[in-house]
Biopython code that builds the backbone (N, CA, C, O; Angstrom):
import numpy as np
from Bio.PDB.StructureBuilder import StructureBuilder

atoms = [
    (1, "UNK", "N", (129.152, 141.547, -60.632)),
    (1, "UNK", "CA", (130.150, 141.527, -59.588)),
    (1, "UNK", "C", (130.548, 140.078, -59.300)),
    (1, "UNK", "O", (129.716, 139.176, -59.205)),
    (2, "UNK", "N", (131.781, 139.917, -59.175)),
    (2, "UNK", "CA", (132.560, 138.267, -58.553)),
    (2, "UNK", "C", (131.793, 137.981, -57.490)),
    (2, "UNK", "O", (130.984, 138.781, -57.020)),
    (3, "UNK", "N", (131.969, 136.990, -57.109)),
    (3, "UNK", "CA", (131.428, 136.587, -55.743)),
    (3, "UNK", "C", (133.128, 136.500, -55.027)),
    (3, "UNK", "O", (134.115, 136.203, -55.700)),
    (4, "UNK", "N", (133.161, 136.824, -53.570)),
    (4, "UNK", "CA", (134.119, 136.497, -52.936)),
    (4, "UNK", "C", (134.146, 134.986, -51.897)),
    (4, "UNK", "O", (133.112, 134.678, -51.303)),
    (5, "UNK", "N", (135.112, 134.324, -51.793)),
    (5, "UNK", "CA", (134.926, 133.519, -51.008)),
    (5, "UNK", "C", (135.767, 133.342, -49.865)),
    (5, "UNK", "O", (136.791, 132.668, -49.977)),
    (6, "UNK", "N", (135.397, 133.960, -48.596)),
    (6, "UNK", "CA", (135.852, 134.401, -47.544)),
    (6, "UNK", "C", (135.922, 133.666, -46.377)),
    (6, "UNK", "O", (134.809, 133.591, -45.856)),
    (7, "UNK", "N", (136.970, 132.972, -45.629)),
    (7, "UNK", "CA", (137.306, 131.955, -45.202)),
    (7, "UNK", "C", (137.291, 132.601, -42.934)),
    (7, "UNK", "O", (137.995, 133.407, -42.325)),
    (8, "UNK", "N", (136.545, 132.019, -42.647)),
    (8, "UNK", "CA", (136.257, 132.786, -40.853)),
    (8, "UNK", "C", (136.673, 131.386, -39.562)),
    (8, "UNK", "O", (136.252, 130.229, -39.567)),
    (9, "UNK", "N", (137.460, 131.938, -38.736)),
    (9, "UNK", "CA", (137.859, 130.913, -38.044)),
    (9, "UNK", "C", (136.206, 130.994, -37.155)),
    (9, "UNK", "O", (135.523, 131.965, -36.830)),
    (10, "UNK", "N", (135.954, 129.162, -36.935)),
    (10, "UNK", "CA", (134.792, 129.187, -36.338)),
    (10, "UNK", "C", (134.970, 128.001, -34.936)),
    (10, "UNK", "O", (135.268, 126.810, -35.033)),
    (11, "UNK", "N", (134.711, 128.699, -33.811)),
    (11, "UNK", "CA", (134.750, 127.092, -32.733)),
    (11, "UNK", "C", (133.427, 126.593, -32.448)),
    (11, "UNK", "O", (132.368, 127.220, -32.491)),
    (12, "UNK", "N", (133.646, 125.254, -32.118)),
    (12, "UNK", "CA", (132.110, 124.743, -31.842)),
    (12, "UNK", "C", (132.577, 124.028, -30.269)),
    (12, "UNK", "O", (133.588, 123.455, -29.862)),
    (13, "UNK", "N", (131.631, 124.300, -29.839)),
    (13, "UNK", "CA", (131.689, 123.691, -28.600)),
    (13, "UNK", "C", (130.531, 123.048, -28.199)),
    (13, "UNK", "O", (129.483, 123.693, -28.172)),
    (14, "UNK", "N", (130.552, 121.727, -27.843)),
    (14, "UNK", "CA", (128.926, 120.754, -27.293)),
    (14, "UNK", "C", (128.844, 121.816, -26.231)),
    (14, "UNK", "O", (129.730, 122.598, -25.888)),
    (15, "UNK", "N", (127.349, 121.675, -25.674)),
    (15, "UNK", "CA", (127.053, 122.079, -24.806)),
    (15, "UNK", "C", (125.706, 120.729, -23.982)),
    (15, "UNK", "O", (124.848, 120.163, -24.659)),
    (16, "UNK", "N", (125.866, 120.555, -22.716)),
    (16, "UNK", "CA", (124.512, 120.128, -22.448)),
    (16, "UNK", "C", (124.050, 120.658, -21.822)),
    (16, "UNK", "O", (124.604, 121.624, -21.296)),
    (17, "UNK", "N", (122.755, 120.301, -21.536)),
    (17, "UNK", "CA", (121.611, 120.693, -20.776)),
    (17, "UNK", "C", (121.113, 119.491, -19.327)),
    (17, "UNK", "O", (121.066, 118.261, -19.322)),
    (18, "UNK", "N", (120.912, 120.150, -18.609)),
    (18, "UNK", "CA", (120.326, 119.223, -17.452)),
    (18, "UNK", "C", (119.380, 117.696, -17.851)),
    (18, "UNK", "O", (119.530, 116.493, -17.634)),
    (19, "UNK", "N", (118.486, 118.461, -18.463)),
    (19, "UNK", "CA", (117.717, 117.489, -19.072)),
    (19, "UNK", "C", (117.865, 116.453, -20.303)),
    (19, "UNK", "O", (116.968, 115.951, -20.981)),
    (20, "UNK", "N", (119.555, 116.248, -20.408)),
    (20, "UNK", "CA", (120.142, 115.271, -21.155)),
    (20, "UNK", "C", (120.543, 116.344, -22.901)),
    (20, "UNK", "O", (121.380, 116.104, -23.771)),
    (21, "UNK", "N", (119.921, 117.043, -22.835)),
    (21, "UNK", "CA", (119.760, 117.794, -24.365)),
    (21, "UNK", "C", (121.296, 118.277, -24.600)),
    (21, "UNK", "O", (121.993, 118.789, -23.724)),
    (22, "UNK", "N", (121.642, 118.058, -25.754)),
    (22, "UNK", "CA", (122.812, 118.294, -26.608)),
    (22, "UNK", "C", (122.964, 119.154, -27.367)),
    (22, "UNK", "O", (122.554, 118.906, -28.501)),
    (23, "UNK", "N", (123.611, 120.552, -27.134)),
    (23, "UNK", "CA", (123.651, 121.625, -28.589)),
    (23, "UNK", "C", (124.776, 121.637, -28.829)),
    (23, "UNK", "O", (125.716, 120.995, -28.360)),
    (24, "UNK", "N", (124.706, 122.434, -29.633)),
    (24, "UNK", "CA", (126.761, 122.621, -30.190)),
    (24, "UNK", "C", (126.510, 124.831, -30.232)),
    (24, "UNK", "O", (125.712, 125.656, -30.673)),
    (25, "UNK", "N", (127.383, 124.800, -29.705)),
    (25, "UNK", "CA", (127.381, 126.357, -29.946)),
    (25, "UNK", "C", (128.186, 126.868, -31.118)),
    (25, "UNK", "O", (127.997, 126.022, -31.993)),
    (26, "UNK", "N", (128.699, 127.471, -31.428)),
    (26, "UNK", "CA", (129.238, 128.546, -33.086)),
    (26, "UNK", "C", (129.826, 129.465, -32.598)),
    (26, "UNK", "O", (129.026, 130.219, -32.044)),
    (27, "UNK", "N", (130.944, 129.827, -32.513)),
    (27, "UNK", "CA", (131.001, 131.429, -32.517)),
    (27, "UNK", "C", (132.464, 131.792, -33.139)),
    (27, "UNK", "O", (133.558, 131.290, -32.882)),
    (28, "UNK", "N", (132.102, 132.861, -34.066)),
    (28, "UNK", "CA", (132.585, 133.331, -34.934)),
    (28, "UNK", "C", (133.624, 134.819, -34.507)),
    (28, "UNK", "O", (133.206, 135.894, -34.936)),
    (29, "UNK", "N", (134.911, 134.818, -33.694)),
    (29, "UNK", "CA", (135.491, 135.700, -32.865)),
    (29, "UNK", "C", (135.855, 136.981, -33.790)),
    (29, "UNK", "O", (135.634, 138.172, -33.572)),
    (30, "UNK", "N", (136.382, 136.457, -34.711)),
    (30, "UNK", "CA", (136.379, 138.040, -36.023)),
    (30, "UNK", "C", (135.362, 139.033, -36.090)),
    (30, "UNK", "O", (135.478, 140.256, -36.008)),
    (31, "UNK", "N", (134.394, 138.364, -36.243)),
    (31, "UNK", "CA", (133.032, 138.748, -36.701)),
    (31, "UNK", "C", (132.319, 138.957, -35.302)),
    (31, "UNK", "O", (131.342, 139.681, -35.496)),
    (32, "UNK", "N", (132.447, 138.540, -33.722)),
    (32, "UNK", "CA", (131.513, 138.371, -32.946)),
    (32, "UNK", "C", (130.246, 137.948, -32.775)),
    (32, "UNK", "O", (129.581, 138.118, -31.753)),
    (33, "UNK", "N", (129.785, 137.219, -34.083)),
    (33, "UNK", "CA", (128.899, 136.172, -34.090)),
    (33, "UNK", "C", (129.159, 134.625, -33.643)),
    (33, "UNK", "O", (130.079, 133.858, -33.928)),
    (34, "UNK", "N", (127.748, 134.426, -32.661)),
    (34, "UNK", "CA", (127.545, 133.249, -31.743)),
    (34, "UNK", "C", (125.708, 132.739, -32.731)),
    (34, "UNK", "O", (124.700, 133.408, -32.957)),
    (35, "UNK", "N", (126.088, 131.262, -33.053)),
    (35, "UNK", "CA", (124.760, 130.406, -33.090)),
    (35, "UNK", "C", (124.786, 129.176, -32.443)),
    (35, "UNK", "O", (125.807, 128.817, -31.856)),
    (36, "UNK", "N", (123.800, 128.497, -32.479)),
    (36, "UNK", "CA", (124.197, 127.034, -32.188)),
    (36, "UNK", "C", (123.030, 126.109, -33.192)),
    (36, "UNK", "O", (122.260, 126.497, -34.071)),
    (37, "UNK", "N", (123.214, 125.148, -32.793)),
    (37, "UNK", "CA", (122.298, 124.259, -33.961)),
    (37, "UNK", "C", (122.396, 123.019, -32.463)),
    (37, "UNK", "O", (123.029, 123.217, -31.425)),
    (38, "UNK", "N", (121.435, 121.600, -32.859)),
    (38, "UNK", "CA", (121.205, 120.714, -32.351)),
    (38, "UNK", "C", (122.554, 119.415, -33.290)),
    (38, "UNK", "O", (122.605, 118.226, -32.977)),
    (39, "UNK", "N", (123.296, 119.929, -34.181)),
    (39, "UNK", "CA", (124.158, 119.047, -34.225)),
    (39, "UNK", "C", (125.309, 119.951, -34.518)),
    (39, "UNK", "O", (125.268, 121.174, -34.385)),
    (40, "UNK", "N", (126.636, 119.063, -35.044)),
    (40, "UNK", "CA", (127.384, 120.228, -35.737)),
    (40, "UNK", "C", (127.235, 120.696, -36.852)),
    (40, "UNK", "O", (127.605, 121.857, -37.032)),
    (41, "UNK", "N", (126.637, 119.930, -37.967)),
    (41, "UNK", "CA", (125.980, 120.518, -39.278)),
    (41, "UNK", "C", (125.187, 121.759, -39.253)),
    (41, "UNK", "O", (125.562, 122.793, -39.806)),
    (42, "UNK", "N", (123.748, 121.600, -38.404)),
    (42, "UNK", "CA", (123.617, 122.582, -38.104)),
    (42, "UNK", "C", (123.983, 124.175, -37.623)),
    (42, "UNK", "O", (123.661, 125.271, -38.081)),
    (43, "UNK", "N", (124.914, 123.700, -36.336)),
    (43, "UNK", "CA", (125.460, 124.774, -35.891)),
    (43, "UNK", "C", (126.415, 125.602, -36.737)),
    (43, "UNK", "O", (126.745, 126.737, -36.396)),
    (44, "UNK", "N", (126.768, 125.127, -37.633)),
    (44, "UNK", "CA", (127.562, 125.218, -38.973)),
    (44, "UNK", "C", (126.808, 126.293, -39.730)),
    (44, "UNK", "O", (127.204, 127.436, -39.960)),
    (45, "UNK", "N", (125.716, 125.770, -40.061)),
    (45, "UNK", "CA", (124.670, 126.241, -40.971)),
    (45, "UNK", "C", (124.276, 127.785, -40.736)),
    (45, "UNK", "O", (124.233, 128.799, -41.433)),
    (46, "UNK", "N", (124.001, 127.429, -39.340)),
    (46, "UNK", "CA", (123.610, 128.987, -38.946)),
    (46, "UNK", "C", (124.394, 129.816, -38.575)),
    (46, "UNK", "O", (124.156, 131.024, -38.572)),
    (47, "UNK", "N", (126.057, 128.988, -37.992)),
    (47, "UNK", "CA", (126.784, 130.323, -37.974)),
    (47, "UNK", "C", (127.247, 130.734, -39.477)),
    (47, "UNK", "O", (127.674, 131.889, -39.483)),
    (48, "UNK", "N", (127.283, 130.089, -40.799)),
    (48, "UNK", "CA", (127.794, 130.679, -42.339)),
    (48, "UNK", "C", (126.180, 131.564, -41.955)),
    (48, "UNK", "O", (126.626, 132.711, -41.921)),
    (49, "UNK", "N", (125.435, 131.638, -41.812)),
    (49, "UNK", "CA", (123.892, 132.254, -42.016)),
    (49, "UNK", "C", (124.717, 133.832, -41.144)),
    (49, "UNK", "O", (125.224, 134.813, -41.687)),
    (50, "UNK", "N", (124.591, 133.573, -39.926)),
    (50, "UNK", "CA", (124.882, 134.736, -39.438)),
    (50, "UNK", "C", (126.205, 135.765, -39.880)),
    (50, "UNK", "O", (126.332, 136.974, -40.068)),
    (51, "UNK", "N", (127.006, 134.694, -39.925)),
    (51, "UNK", "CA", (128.858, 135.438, -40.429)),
    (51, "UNK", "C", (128.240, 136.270, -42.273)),
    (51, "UNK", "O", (128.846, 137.225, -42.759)),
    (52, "UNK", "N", (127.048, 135.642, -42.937)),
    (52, "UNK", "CA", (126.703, 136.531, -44.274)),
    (52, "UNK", "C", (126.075, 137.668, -43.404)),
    (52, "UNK", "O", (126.649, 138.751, -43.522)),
    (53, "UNK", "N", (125.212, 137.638, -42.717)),
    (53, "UNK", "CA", (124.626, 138.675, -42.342)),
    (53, "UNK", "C", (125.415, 139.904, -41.461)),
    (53, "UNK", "O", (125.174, 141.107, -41.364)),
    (54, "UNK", "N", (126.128, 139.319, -41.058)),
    (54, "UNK", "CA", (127.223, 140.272, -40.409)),
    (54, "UNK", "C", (128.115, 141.193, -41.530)),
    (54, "UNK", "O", (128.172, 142.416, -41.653)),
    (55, "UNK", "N", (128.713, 140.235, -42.210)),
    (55, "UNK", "CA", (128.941, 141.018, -43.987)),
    (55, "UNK", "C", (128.419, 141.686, -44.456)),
    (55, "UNK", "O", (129.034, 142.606, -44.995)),
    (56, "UNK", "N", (127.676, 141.662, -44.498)),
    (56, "UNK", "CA", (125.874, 142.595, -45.511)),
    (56, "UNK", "C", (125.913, 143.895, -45.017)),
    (56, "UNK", "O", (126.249, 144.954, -45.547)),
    (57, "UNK", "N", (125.279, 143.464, -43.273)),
    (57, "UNK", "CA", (125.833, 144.273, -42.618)),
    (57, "UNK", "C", (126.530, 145.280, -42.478)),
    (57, "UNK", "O", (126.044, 146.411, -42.482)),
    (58, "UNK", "N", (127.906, 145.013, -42.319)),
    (58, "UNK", "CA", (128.908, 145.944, -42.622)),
    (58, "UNK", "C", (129.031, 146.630, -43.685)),
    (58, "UNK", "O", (129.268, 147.833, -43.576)),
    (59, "UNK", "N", (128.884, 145.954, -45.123)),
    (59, "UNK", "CA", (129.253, 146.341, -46.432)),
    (59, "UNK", "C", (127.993, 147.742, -46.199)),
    (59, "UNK", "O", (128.421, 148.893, -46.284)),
    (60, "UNK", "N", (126.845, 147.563, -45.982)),
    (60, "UNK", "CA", (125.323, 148.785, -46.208)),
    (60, "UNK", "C", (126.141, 149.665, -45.130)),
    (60, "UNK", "O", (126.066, 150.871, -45.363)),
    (61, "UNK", "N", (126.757, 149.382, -44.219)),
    (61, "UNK", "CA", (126.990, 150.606, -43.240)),
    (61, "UNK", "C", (128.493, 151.212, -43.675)),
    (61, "UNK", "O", (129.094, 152.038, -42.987)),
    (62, "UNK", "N", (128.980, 150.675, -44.900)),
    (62, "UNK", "CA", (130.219, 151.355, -45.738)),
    (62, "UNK", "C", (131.446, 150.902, -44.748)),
    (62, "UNK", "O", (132.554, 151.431, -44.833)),
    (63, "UNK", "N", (131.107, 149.766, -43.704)),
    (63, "UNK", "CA", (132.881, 149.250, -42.697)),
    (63, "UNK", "C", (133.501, 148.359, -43.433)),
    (63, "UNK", "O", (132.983, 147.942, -44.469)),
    (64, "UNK", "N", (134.625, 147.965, -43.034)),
    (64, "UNK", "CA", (135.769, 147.260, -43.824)),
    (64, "UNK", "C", (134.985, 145.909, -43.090)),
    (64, "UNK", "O", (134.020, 145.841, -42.329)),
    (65, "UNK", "N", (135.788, 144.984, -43.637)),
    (65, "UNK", "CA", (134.674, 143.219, -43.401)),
    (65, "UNK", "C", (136.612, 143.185, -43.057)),
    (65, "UNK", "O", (137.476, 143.441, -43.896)),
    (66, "UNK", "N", (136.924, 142.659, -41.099)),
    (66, "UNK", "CA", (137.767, 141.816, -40.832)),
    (66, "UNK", "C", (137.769, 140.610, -41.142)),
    (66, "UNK", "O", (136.763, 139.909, -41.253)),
    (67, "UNK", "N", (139.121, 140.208, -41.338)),
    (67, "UNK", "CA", (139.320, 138.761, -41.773)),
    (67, "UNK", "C", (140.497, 138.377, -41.154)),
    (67, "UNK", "O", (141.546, 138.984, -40.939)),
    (68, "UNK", "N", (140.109, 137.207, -40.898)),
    (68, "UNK", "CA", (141.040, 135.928, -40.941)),
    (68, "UNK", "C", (141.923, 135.958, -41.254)),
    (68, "UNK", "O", (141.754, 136.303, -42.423)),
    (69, "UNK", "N", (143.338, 135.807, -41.058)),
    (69, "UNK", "CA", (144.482, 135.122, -42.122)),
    (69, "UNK", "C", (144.896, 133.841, -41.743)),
    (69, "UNK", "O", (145.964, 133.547, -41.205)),
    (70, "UNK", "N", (143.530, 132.738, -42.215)),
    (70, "UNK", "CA", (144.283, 131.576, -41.761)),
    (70, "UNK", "C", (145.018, 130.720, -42.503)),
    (70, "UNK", "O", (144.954, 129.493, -42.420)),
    (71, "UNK", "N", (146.080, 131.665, -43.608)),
    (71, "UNK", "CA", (146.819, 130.693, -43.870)),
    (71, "UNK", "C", (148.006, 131.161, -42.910)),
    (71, "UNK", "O", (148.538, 130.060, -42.767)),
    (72, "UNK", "N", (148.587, 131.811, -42.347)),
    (72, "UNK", "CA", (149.816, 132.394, -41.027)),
    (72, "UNK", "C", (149.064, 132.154, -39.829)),
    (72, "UNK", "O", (149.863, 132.254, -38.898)),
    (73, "UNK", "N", (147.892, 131.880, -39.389)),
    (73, "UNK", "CA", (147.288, 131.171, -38.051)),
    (73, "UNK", "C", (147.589, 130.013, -37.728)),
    (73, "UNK", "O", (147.317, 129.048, -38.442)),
    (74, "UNK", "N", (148.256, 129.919, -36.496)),
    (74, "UNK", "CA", (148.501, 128.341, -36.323)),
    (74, "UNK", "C", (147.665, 128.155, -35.069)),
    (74, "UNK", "O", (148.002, 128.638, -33.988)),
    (75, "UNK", "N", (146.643, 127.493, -35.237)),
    (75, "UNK", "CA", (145.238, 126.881, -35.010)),
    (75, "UNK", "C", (145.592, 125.288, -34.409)),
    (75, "UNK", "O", (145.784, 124.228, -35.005)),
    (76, "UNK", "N", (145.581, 125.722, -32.620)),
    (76, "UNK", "CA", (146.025, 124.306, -31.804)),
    (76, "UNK", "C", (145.324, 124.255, -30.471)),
    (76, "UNK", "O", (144.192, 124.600, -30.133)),
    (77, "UNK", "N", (145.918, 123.941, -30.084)),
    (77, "UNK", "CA", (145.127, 123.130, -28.629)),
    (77, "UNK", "C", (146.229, 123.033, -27.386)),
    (77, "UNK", "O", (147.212, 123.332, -28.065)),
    (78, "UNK", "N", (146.721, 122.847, -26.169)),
    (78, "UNK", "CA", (147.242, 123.002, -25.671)),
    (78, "UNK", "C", (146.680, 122.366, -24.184)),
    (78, "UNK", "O", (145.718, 122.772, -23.532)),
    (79, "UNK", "N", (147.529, 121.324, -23.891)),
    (79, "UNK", "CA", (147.100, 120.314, -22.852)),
    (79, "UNK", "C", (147.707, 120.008, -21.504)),
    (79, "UNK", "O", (148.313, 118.958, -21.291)),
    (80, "UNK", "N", (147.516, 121.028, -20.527)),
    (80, "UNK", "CA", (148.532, 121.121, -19.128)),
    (80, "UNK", "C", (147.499, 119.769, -18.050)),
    (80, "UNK", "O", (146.378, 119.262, -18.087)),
    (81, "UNK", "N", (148.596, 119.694, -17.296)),
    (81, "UNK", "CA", (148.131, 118.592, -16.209)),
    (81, "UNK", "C", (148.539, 120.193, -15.285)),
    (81, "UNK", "O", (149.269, 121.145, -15.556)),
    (82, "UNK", "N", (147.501, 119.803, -13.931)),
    (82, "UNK", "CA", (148.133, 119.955, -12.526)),
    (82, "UNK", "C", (147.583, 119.156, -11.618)),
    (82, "UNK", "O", (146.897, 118.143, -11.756)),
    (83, "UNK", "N", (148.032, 119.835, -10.483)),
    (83, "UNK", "CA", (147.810, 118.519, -9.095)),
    (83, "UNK", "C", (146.733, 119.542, -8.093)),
    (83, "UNK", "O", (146.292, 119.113, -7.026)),
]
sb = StructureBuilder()
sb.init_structure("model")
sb.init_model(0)
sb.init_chain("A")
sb.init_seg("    ")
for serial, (resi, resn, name, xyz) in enumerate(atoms, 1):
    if name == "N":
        sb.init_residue(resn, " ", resi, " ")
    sb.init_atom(name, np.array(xyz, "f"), 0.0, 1.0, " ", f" {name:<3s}", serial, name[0])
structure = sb.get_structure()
């Protein structure tokens, strides 16, 4: 069988902690998978870890695997002031 190579919009967001500590969170909105890691590499790491397992997942329970279309996604940011 091919291997597929399947492309998942992913956000990371820092997070801190009281006690100075730094994570980055993951979460994967297609899929509804959330990880985090102690950098962004990490957090990276484990959300591709979880987004396979979510695949696997689906494929043994016979569901369709949603996807992405991020080449027609326009992927931005959006910056209001108020008073």
């Amino acid at each position: 069988m091919e291997a597929k190579v399947l492309n998942f919009r992913v956000i990371i967001e820092p997070e801190a902690y009281p006690d100075g500590k730094k994570v980055y969170n993951a979460y994967c909105p297609t899929l509804e998978v959330a990880d985090y890691g102690d950098t962004v590499e990490e957090a990276l790491e484990s959300i591709r870890d979880g987004i396979l397992l979510a695949i696997e997942s689906l494929r043994a329970e016979g569901k369709s695997i949603p996807m992405d279309n991020l080449d027609e996604q326009i992927l931005t940011s959006v910056r209001v002031s108020f008073a």
